[in-house]
C-alpha positions as CSV (number, residue, x, y, z in Angstrom):
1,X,-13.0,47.8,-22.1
2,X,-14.8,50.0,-19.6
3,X,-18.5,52.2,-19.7
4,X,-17.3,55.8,-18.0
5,X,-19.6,59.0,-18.8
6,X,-18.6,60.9,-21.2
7,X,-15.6,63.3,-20.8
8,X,-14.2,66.4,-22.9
9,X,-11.1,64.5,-23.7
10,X,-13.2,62.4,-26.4
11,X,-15.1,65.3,-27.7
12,X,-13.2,65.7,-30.9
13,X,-13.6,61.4,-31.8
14,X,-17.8,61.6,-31.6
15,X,-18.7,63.2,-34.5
16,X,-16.1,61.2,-36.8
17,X,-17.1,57.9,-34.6
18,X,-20.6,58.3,-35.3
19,X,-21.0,60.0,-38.7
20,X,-18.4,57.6,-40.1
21,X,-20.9,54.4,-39.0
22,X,-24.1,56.2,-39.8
23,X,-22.9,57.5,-43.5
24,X,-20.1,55.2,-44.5
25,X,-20.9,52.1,-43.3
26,X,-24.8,52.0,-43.1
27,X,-25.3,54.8,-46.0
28,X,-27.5,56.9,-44.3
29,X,-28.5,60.4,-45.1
30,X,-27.3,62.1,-41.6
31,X,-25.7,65.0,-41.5
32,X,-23.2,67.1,-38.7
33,X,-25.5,69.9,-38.7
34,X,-29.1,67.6,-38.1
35,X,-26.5,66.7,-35.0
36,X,-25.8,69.5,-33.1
37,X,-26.6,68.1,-29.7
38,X,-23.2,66.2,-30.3
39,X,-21.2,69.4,-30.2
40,X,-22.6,70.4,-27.0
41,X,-22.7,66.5,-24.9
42,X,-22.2,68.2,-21.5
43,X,-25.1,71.1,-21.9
44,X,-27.9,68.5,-24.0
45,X,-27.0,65.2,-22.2
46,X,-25.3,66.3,-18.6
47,X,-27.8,68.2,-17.4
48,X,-30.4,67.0,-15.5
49,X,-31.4,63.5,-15.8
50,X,-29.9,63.3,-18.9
51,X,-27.3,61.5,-19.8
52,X,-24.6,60.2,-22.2
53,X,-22.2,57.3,-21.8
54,X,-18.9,55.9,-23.8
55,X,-17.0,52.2,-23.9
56,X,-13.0,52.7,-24.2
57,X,-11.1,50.5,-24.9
58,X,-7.1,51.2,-25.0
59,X,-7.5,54.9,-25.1
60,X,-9.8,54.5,-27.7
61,X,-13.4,55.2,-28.3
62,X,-15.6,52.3,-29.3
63,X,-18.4,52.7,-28.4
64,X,-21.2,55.4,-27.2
65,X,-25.0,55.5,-25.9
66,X,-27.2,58.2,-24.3
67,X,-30.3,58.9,-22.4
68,X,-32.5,62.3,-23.2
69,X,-34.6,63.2,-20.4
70,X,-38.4,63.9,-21.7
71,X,-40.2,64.8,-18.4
72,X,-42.5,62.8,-16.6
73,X,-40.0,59.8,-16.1
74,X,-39.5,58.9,-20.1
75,X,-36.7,59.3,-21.7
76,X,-35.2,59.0,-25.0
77,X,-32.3,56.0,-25.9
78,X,-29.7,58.0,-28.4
79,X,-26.6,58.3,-29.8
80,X,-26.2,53.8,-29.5
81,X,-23.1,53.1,-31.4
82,X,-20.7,50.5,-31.3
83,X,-17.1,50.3,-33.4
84,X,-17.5,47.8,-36.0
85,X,-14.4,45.7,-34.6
86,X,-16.3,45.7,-31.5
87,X,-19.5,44.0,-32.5
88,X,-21.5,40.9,-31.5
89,X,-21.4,38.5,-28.4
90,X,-18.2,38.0,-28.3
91,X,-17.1,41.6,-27.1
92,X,-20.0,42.0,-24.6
93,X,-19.5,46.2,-25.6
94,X,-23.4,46.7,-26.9
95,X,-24.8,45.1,-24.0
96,X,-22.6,46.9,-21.3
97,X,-23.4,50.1,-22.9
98,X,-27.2,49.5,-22.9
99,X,-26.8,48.2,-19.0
100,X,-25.1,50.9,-17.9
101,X,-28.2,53.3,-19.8
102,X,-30.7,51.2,-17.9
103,X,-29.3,50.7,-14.4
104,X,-29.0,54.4,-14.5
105,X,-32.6,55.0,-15.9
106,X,-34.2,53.0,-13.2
107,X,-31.6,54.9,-10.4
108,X,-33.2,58.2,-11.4
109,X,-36.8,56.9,-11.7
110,X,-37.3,56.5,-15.1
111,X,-40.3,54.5,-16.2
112,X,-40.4,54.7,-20.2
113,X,-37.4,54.2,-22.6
114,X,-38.2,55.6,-26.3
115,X,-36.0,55.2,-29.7
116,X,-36.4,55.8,-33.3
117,X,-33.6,53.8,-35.7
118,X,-33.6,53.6,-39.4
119,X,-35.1,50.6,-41.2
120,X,-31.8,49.2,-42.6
121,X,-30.3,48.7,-39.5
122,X,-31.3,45.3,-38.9
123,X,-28.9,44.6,-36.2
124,X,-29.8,46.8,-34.2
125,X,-33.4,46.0,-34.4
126,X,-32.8,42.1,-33.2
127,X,-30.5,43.7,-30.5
128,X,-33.2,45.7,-28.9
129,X,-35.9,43.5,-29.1
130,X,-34.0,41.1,-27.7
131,X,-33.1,43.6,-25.0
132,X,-36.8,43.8,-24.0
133,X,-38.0,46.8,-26.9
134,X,-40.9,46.7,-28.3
135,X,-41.7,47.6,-31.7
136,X,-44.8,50.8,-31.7
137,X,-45.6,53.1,-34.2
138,X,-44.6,56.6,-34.6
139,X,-47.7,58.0,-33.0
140,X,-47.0,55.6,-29.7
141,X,-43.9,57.6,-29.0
142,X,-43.9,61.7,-27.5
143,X,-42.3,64.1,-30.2
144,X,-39.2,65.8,-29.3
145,X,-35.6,66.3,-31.0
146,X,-34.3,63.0,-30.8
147,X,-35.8,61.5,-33.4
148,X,-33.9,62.1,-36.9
149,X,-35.5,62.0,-40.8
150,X,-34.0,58.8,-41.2
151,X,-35.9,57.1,-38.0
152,X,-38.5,54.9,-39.9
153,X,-38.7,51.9,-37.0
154,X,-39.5,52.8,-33.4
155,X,-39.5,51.4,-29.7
156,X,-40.8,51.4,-26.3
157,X,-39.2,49.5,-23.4
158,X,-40.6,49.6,-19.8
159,X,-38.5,49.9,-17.0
């Protein structure tokens, strides 16, 4: 398994990657349209000091994270998906993925890492809190398109 940014070649496996894990396998109310930052990767996330990463393994996509840019050194954490085959300790993919995102935050003088995530993903919240997020309130985070109507639970993490 390797991190690389993301390339055109696996354009056409993000949206069925990640709408298949947020509404088949977590339920969840998201649509393609409330997405349309994933149709465009290069202009929304390649730009700048944005950015948006992928884990391959084989050829094939299992995994994906990125980093919106919202001025003044904060950013936004998005996009964090990981195959289900490809979960927990044992495949290390989560935590390489997240790595990458902060070694590249701090590179390009990033000071504040946001994210909003849905209250059923439990998972996910034990995996950023044990990553050093902190649980804040809505109002503790700046406004901006990457927070989704299903984002109920939000984070802060300080580089």
């Amino acid at each position: 398994m390797h991190v690389q940014p993301f390339s055109s070649e696996y354009a056409d496996q993000i949206y069925d990657f990640i709408l298949h894990i947020q509404q088949q396998e977590f339920g969840l109310p998201v649509t393609r349209e409330q997405q349309p930052d994933l149709a465009i990767i290069p202009e929304v996330y390649q730009q700048g000091v944005s950015n948006f990463w992928i884990a391959v393994h084989e050829g094939r996509l299992i995994g994906t994270i990125a980093l919106m840019d919202l001025g003044g050194g904060k950013g936004a954490l998005r996009k964090m998906f990981v195959h289900q085959d490809f979960r927990g300790r044992g495949h290390g993919v989560a935590d390489r993925l997240l790595e990458t995102l902060k070694e590249w935050a701090r590179s390009h003088d990033y000071s504040d890492i946001y994210l909003g995530t849905a209250d059923i993903l439990h998972a996910a919240h034990r995996f950023y809190e044990k990553n050093g997020f902190v649980q804040v309130s809505r109002g503790a985070i700046p406004d901006g398109p990457y927070i989704l109507p299903v984002d109920t639970k939000f984070y802060h993490f300080q580089l």
